[in-house]
C-alpha positions, 0 to 999 in steps of 0.5 A: 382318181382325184388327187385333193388339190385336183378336186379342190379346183373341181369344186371350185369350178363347179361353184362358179360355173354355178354363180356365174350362170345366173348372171342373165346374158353374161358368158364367161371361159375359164382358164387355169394356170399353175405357177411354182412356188419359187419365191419369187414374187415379181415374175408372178406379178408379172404374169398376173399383170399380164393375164389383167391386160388381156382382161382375165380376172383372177378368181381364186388360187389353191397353194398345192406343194410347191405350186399355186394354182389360180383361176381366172374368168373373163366375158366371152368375146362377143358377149 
């Protein structure tokens, strides 16, 4: 049974494996991280600092109770 924040991010998924597959050539994986909403700001801007320098691209967050669930693309390697 889907819960409503697990079919949020179902859906969001779908609708950008639906965009992203009419880019012609261009592969993306998908990665999803939970962060707990602690107030703290500069340990998440830390992480997502982190996961840029690994060229993850941020694409959407769904705020759940007590956690922030984010979504994050890049190209396949050797794409």
């Amino acid at each position: 049974m889907f819960t409503q924040s697990s079919f949020r991010i179902s859906c969001i998924l779908a609708m950008l494996l639906l965009s992203t597959s009419a880019t012609a050539g261009q592969n993306w994986e998908y990665l999803v991280k939970t962060y707990p909403l602690l107030g703290n700001d500069g340990a998440l801007t830390q992480a997502l600092n982190k996961l840029g320098e690994q060229q993850w691209e941020l694409v959407n967050c769904a705020k759940g109770s007590a956690k922030l669930t984010c979504i994050f693309k890049r190209p396949t390697k050797g794409a």
